[in-house]
C-alpha positions as CSV (number, residue, x, y, z in Angstrom):
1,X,-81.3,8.0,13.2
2,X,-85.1,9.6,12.9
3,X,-87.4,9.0,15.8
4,X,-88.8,6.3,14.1
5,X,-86.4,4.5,13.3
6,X,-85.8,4.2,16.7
7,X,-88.7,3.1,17.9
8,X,-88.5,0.3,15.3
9,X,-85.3,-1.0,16.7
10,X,-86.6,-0.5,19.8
11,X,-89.2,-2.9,19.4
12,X,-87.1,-5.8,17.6
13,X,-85.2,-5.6,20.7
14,X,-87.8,-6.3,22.5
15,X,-89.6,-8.7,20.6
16,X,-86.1,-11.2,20.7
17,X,-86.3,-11.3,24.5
18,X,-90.0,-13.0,24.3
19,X,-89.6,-12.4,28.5
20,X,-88.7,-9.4,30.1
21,X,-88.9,-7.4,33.2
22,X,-88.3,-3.8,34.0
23,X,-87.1,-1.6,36.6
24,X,-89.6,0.7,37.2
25,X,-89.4,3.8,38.7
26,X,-91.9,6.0,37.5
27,X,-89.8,8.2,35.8
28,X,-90.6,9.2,32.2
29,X,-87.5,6.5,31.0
30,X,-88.9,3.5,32.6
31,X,-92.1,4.6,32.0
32,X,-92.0,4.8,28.2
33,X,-90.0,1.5,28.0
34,X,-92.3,-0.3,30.0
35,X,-95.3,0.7,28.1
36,X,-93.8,-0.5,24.7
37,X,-92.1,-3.7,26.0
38,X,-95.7,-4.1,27.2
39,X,-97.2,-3.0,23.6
40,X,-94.5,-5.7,22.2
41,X,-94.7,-8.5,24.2
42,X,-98.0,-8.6,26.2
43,X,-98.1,-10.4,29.4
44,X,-94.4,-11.3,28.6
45,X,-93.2,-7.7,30.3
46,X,-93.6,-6.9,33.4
47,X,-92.4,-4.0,35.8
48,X,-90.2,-4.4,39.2
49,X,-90.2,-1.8,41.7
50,X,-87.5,-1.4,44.7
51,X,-89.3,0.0,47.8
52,X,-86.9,1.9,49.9
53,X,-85.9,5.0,51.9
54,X,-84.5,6.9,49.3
55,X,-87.8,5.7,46.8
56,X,-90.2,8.7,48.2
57,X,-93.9,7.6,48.6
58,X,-95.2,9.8,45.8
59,X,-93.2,8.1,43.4
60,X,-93.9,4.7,44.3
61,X,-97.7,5.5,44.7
62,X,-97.2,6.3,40.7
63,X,-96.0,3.4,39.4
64,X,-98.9,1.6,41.7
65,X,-101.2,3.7,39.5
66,X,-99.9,3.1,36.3
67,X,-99.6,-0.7,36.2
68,X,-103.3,-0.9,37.5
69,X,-104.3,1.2,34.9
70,X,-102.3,-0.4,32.0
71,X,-103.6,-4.1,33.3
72,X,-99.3,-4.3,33.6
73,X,-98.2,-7.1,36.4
74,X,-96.3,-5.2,39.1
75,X,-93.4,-6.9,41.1
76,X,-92.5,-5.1,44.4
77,X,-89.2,-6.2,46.4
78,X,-88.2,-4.4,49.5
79,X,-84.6,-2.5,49.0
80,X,-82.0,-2.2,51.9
81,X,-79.4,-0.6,50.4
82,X,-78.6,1.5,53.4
83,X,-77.4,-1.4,54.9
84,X,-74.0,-1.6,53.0
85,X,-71.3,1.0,54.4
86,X,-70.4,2.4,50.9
87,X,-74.1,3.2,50.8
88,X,-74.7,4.5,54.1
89,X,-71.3,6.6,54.3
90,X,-72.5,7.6,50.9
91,X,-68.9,7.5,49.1
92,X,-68.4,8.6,46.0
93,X,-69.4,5.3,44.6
94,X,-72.2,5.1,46.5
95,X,-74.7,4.9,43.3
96,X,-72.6,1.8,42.2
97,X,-73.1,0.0,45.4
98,X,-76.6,0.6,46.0
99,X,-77.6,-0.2,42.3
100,X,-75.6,-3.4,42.5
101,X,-77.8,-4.2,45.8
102,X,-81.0,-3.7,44.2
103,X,-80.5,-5.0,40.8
104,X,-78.6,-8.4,42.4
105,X,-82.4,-8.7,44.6
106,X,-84.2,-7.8,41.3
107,X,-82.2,-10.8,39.7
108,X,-82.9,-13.2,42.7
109,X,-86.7,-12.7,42.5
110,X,-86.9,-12.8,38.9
111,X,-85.0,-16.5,38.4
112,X,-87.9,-17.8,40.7
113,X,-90.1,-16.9,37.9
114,X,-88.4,-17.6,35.5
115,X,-87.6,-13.6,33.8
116,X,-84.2,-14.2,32.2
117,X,-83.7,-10.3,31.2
118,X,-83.9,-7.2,33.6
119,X,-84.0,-4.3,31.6
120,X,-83.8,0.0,32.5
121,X,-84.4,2.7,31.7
122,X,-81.1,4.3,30.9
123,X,-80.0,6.2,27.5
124,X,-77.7,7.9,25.6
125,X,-78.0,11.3,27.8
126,X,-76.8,9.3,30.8
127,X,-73.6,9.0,29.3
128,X,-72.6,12.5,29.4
129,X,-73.1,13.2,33.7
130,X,-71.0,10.7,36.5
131,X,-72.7,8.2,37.0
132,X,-71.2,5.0,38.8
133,X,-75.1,3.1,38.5
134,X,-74.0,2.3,35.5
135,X,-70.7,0.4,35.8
136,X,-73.3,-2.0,38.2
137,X,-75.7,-2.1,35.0
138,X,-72.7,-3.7,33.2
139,X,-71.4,-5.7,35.7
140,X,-74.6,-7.5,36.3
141,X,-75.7,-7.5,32.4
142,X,-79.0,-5.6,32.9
143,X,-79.7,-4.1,29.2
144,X,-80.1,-1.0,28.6
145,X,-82.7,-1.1,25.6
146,X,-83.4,2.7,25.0
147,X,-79.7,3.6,25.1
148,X,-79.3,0.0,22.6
149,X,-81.4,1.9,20.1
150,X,-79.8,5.4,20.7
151,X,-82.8,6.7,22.2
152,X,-81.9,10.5,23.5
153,X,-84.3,12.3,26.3
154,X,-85.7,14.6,24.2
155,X,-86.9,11.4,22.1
156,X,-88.5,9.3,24.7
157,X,-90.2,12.7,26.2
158,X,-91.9,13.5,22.2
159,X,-93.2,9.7,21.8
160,X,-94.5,10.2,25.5
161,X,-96.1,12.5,24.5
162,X,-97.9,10.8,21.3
163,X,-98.3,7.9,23.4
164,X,-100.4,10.3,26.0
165,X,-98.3,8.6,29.0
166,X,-98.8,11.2,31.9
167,X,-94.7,11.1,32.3
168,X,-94.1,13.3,29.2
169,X,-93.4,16.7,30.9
170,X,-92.6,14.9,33.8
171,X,-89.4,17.0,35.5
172,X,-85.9,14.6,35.9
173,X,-86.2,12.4,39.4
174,X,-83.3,11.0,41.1
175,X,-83.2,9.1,44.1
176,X,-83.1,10.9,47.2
177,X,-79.8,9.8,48.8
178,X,-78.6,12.0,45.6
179,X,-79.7,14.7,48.0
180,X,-76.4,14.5,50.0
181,X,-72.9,15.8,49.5
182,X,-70.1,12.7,49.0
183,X,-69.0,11.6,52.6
184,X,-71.8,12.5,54.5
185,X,-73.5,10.0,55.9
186,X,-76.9,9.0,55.1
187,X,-79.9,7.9,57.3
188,X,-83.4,7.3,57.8
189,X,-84.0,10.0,59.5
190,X,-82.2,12.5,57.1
191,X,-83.8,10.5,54.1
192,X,-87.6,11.4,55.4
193,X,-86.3,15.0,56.3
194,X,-85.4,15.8,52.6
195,X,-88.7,14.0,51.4
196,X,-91.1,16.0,53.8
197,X,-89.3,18.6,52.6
198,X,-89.6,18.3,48.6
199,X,-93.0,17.1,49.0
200,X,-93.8,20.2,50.9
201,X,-92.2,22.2,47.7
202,X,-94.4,20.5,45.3
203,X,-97.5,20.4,47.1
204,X,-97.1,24.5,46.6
205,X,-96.9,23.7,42.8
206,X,-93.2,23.8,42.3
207,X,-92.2,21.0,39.4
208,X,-88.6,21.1,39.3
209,X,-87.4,20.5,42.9
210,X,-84.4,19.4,45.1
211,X,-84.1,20.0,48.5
212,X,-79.9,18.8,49.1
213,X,-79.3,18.4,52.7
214,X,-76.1,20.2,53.9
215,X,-76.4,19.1,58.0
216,X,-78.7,21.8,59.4
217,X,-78.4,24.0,56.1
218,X,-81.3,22.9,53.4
219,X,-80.4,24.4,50.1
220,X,-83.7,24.6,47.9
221,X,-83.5,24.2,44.0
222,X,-86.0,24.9,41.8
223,X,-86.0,24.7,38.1
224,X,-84.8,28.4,37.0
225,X,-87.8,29.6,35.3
226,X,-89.6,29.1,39.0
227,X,-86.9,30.7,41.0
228,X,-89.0,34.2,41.0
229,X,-91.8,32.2,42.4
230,X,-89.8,31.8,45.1
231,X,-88.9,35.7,45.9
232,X,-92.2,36.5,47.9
233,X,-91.7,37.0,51.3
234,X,-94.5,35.5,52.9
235,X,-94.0,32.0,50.7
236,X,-90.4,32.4,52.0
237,X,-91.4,32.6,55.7
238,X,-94.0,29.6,54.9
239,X,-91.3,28.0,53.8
240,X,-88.5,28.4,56.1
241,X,-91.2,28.1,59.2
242,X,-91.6,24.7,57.5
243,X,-88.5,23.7,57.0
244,X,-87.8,24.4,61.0
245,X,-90.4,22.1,62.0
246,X,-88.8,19.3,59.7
247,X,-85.5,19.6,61.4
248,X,-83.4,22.3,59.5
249,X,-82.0,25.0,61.3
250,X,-81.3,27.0,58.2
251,X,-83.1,27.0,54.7
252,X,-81.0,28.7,51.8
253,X,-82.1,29.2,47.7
254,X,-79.6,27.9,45.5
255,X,-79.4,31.1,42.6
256,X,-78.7,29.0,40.0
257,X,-81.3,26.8,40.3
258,X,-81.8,23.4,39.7
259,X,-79.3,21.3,37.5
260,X,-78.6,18.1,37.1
261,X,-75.7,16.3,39.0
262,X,-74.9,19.8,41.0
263,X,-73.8,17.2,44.1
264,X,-70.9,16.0,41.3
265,X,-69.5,19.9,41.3
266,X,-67.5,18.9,44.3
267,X,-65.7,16.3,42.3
268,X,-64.8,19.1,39.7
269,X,-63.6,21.2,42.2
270,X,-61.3,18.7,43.8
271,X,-60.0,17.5,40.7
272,X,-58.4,20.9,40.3
């Protein structure tokens, strides 16, 4: 189906609903389809954000911006999801659990006003990585509109891009409980460690980042093409001098760089 055609369907979607909100996040995903269900529908979209731990401050601080600018009304619910011991033991299904949380408080605040649909951000790229969010999507019957009107990444980042939405180029996000290998547990305190520390990464003009907490062992990703970057010895002492203060004993490069689901290789390798 050609780009267009896509975006055409994307839009009858939308314009059946009449009432919508979305789960935004900031990313370029929810960004895109929040802008057209706003094109579409007018005051009849609106965007909900879950605050939490494992939402850094950055992130949130963008979608602020970008509902202000776009005159878009802005929901804001406070997330818990550490709370539940699936989440906070950080099993393997931990994703499903803490979606189900947040999309089942997104639901409860969205009846009061009357929103019948929640919609995200997913699409069709999201099927081909594990990803146990979206078995909650199902169960709860959140719609997936981009993914309805077989809308691919590479898609969604080009009409970005025509659209002039500052999320075009934006690198992938995930949240930052993503940052932990399955069965280790997950807390505040660990949660603001890996954000000090990615903020610190991209304050020094790295895009691509992940900083994945292995106990006192922080293993840095960057996107490859910026893993030379990385190979000067005084940014290297910068950076492992900071990484001490934060709380890690050790700081270690990852030499393949960043990659998406790399947390999910310990599956593979079990499943051997």
């Amino acid at each position: 189906m050609e780009i267009r055609e896509k975006l055409n369907r994307l839009k009858e979607i939308l314009k059946d609903m009449e009432k919508v909100a979305v789960a935004f996040s900031g990313g370029v995903d929810s960004t895109f389809l929040l802008k057209v269900a706003h094109d579409v529908l007018g005051d009849g979209a609106v965007a909900i954000t879950a605050r939490s731990l494992s939402f850094p401050e950055r992130e949130y601080r963008e979608t602020v911006e970008f509902t202000k600018k776009h005159g878009i009304k802005h929901i804001v619910i406070d997330s818990k999801e550490l709370e539940k011991e699936e989440v906070y033991n950080n099993s393997v299904d931990r994703c499903y659990y803490c979606k189900y949380e947040t999309f089942s408080k997104m639901f409860e605040v969205l009846k009061l006003k009357n929103i019948k649909y929640l919609l995200e951000g997913s699409n069709v790229d999201d099927l081909s990585d594990y990803r146990p969010g979206l078995r909650a999507i199902e169960e709860l019957k959140v719609l997936s509109p981009l993914k309805m009107a077989g809308f691919k990444k590479d898609d969604i980042r080009e009409l970005s891009r025509e659209m002039n939405l500052p999320t075009w180029d934006k690198p992938s996000f995930a949240c930052l409980s993503s940052r932990f290998p399955y069965g280790h547990k997950i807390t505040a305190e660990k949660l603001k460690m890996v954000e000090e520390a990615e903020e610190y990464l991209l304050d020094l003009g790295f895009r691509q980042v992940r900083v994945r907490h292995h106990g006192d062992i922080a293993r840095i990703e960057v996107a490859p093409n910026e893993r030379l970057k990385l190979l000067n010895e005084k940014l290297m002492d910068d950076i492992s001098d900071k990484f001490s203060k934060i709380g890690f004993i050790y700081t270690a490069l990852d030499l393949k760089g960043y990659r998406t689901g790399s947390m999910n290789q310990t599956l593979d390798l079990k499943s051997k």
